[in-house]
Steps between C-alpha positions, in 0.01 A plus 500: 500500500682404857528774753842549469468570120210754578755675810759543290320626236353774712828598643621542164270752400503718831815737537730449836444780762770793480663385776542097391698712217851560498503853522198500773732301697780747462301796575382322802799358676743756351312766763455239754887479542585850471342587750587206748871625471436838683226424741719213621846677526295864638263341749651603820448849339173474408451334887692753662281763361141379577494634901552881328283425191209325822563827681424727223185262409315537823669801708220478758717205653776744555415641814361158628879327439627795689305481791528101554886530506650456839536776710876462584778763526468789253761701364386787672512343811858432489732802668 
């Protein structure tokens, strides 16, 4: 028996994985897509939030940010 007899043979008798299946590739790209559509059309959202969501992570920086800001003309300077 050749080698190519004996492969075939072998992938005959062995079921394809789920996902070489045409429902596993459904239920793979299906989700994949959905959820490309609204990170890519809500990411300056999602960016614009981060500094507030950093803040809230670590609030010991807080106090740091607010001392290394420059020391220019404050509001209640002004008359």
């Amino acid at each position: 028996m050749r080698n190519i007899d004996r492969l075939a043979r072998h992938m005959e008798e062995r079921p394809a994985p789920w996902w070489r299946t045409r429902t596993g590739f459904v239920l793979v790209c299906f989700p994949g897509i959905a959820a490309f559509c609204p990170l890519t059309e809500h990411t300056a959202h999602v960016f614009g939030v981060l500094p507030y969501l950093f803040l809230l992570a670590f609030p010991g920086w807080l106090p740091r940010l607010e001392s290394s800001m420059p020391s220019g003309r404050r509001p209640e300077d002004h008359r």
